[in-house]
N, C-alpha and C positions, 0 to 999 in steps of 0.2 A: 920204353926204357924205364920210367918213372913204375909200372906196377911190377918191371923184372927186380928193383931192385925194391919196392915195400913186401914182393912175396917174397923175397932174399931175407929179409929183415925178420916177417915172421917167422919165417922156420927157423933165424937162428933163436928167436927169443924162447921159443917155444919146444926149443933140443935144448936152451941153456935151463927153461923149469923142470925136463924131463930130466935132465943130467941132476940137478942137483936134489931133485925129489926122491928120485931113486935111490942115489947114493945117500942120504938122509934117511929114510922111511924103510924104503925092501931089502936092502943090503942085512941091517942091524936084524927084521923080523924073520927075514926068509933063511938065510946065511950065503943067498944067492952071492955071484962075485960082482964087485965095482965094477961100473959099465964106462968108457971112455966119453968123450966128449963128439967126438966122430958117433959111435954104436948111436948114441942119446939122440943126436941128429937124424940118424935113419929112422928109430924110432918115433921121432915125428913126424918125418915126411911121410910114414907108415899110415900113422892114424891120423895123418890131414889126407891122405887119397881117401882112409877109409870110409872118415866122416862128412866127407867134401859133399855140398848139395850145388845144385847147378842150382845159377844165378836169373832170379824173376825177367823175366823181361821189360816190365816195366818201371823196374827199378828208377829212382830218382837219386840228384847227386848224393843229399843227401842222404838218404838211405846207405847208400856204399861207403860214403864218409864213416858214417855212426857204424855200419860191419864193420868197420879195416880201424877203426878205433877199438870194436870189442875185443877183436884181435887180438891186439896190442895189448889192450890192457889184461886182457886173462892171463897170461903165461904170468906178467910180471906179478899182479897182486896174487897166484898161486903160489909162487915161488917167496915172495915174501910173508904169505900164511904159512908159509911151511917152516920157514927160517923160526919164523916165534914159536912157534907148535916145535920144534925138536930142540930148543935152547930147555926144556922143560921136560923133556923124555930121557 
C-alpha cells in the first residue's frame, strides 16, 4: 500500500513539472497548444515506462530510500529552475 501510494506521489510531482514546463517553455517557442494537467500526467507515466530500469536485486534499504528521494526531488527542483529561468524570458 505504502509504495502504491509514493509511485501515486511520483507521477503526480512529475505530470505537475511536465505541466508547468511545457506550458512555460514549448507553448511560447513552438506555438504548440497548452497541454491540460490530465494530457501533462500521461505524458509522464509515458516517459517513466519509457525510462523505467528494473530494480538491482541486491539492492539495500538504503539504496531505495536515496532513488525514491531522487525521485522526488528531480521534478520539484526542475520545476523550480524553470520558474526562475522564465520570470527572465
Amino acid at each position: 500500500m505504502k509504495s502504491i501510494f509514493l509511485g501515486a506521489l511520483q507521477i503526480m510531482l512529475y505530470g505537475t513539472a511536465t505541466w508547468f514546463l511545457w506550458n512555460w517553455f514549448v507553448v511560447p517557442a513552438t506555438n504548440l497548444p497548452v497541454i491540460s494537467y490530465p494530457v501533462a500526467l500521461g505524458l509522464s507515466v509515458i516517459g517513466i515506462l519509457y525510462t523505467m530500469q528494473s530494480p538491482k536485486k541486491d539492492t539495500t534499504k538504503e539504496d531505495r530510500r536515496n532513488s525514491f528521494l531522487i525521485s522526488i526531488i528531480t521534478p520539484i527542483f526542475s520545476t523550480a529552475t524553470g520558474f526562475i529561468i522564465q520570470l527572465f524570458v
